[in-house]
C-alpha positions in Angstrom: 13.1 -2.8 14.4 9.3 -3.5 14.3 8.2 -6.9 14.0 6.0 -9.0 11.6 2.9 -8.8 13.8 3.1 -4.7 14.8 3.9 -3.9 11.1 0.8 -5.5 9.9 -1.3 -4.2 13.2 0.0 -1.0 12.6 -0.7 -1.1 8.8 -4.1 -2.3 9.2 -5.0 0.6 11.9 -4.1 3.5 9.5 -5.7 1.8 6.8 -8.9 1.4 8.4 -8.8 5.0 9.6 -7.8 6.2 5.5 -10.4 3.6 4.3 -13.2 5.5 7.0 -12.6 8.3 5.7 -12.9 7.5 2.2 -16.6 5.8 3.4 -17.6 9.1 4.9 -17.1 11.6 1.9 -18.5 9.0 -0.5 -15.4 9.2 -3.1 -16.3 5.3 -3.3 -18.4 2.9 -3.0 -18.0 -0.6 -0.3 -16.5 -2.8 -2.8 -13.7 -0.6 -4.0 -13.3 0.5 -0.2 -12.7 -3.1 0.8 -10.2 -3.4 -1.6 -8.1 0.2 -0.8 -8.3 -1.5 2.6 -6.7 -4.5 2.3 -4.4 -2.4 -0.5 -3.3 -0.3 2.3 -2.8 -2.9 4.8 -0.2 -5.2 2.4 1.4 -1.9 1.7 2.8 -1.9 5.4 4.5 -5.3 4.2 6.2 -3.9 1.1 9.6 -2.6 2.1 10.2 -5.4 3.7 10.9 -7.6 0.4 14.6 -6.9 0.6 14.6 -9.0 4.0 15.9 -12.1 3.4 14.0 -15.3 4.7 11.7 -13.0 6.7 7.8 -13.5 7.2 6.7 -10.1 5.2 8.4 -11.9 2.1 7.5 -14.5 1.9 3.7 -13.8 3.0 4.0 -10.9 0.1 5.3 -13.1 -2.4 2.4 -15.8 -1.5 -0.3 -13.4 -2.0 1.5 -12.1 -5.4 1.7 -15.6 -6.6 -2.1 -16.6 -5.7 -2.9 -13.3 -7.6 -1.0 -14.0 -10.3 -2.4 -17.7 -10.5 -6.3 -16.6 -10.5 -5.6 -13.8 -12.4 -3.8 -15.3 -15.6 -7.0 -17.4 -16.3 -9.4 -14.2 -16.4 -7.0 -12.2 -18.2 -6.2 -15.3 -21.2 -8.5 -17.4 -22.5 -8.4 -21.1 -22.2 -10.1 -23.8 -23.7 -9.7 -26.4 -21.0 -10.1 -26.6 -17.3 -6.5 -28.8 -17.0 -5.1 -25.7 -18.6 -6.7 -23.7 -16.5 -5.0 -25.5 -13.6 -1.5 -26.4 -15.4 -1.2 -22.6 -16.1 -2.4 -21.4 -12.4 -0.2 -23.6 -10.9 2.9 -23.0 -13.1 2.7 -19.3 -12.4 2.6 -19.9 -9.3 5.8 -22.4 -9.0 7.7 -19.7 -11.0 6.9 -17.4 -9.0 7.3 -19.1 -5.2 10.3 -20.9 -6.4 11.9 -18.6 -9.4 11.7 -15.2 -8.9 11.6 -15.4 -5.0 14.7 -17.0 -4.7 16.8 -14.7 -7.2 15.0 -11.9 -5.2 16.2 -12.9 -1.9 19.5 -13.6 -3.3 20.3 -9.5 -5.1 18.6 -7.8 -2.2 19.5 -6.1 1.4 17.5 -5.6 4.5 17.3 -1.9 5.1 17.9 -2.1 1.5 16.4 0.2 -1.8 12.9 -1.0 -0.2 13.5 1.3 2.7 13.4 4.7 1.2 10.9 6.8 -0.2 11.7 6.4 -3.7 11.1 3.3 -3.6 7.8 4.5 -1.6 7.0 6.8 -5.0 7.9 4.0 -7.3 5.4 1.3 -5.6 2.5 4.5 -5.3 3.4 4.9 -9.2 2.7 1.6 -9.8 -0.3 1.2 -7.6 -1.7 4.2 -9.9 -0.6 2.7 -13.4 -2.0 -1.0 -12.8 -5.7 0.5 -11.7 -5.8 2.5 -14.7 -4.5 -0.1 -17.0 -7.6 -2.3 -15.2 -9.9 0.6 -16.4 -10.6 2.0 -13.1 -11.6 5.6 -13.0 -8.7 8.2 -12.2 -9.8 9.0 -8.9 -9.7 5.2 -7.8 -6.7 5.3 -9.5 -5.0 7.9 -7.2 -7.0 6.7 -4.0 -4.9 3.3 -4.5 -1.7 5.3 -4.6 -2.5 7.2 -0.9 -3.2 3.8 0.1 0.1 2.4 -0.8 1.7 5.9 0.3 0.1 5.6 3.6 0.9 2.0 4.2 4.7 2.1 3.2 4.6 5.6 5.4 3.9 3.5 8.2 6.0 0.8 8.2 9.2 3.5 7.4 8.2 5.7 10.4 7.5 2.8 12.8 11.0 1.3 12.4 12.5 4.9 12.5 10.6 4.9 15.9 11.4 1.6 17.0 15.5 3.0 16.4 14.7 5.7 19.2 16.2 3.9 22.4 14.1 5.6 25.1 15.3 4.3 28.3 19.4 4.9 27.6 18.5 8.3 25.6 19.9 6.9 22.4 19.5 6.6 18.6 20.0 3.2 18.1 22.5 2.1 14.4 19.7 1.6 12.7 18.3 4.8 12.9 18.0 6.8 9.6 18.2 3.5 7.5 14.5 3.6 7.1 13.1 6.7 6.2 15.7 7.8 3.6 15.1 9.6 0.6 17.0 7.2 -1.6 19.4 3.8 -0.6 22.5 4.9 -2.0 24.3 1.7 -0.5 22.4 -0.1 -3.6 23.0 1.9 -6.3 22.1 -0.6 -9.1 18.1 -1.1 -6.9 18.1 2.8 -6.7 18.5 3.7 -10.6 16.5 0.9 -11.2 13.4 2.5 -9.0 14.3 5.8 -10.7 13.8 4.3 -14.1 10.5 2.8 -13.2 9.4 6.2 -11.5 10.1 8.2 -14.9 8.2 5.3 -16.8 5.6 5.3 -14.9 5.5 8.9 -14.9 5.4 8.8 -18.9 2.6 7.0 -18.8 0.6 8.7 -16.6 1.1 12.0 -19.0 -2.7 11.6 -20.4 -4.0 12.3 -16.9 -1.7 15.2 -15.6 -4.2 17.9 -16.4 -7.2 15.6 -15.3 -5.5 15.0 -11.5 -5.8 18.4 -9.8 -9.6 18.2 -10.6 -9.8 15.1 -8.6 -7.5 16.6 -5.8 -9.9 19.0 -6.0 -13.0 17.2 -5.6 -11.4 15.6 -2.6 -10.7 18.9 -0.9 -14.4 20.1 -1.3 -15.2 16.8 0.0 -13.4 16.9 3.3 -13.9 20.6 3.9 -17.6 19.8 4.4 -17.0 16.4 6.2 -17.9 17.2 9.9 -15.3 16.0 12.3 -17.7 15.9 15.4 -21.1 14.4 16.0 -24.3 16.5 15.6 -25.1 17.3 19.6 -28.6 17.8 18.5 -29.2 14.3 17.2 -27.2 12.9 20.2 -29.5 14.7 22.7 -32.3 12.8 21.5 -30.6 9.5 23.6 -29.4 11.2 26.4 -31.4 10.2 29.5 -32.9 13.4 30.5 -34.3 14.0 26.7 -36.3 10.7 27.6 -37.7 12.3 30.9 -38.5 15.2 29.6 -40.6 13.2 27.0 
């Protein structure tokens, strides 16, 4: 199993190489990029929440909480900077020392977070939250690759990290990753299932609006140029500049 440290690399890497990609057929602009980046690196952290005590859950849950604590005050009004701060901090206490706890506590490592339901559910959600924010639909669905690609990674890299290469072997673990659906937890798995149908319900207004955008990406790409125009590169070679 892949550590901490070449989760987050790894995550980071493909995100970067997604987020480029994104840059260089202009579907966004450098703000929104920045944040599919750093959406798609945490990604690579999520399916480790049902590790108990481990350092992707307890960094995921600190960034969640911080969120949660600067985003209360912008979302409610207050009338006070003391309850400003009493409600920033309370969210976060109830957060870093309520929920995290009773989610350590009804979860398994290798658990309902390492399957790809649970990859379509987070993806789902992702989608849901940036059109609840009133982000367009295409930023929308660009936040759900980014989850998609993240979660990928971290899935395939402990599938990979199962493969024993020196003795020839598949080592236990292998196939407890990259499942299509934890049926050890059966109660986390119908839960995921009901938040995929819900969050399918509500994305109902956009179905006929999404293969227009799948489009546009596709026409994108298909005139994004994979290798560098030789003509602009000859004008730094060294014998364009003796010929001149």
């Amino acid at each position: 199993m892949a550590n901490f440290a070449t989760h987050f690399k790894a995550a980071v890497v493909v995100s970067a190489a997604a987020s480029s990609v994104i840059l260089a057929t202009n579907l966004a602009d450098m703000s929104d990029i920045l944040l599919l980046f750093i959406l798609g690196a945490l990604a690579g952290l999520l399916p480790d929440l049902d590790a108990d005590k481990s350092r992707s859950l307890s960094s995921l849950f600190s960034i969640f909480a911080l969120c949660a604590a600067i985003g209360l005050p912008l979302a409610i009004e207050f009338h006070s900077l003391t309850t400003i701060w009493l409600s920033g901090l309370g969210v976060y206490l109830l957060i870093m020392y309520g929920l995290k706890p009773v989610f350590e506590s009804y979860t398994i490592h290798r658990g309902a977070s390492h399957s790809l339901l649970s990859v379509i559910m987070f993806t789902l959600i992702a989608v849901n939250i940036s059109l609840y924010l009133d982000k367009a639909l295409s930023f929308a669905l660009l936040c759900g690759v980014m989850v998609t690609l993240g979660m990928l990674t971290h899935l395939i890299l402990d599938e990979c990290y199962a493969v024993d290469i020196n003795n020839n072997e598949l080592k236990a673990s292998f196939g407890s990753a990259l499942k299509p659906v934890a049926i050890s937890a059966p109660l986390a798995s119908t839960f995921q299932l009901g938040v995929v149908l819900l969050s399918g319900y509500f994305l109902l207004p956009h179905y006929e609006n999404i293969p227009e955008v799948i489009q546009h990406w596709q026409n994108r790409l298909a005139n994004l140029p994979l290798l560098p125009d030789m003509n602009t590169l000859k004008q730094f070679s060294p014998m364009s500049s003796a010929v001149q």
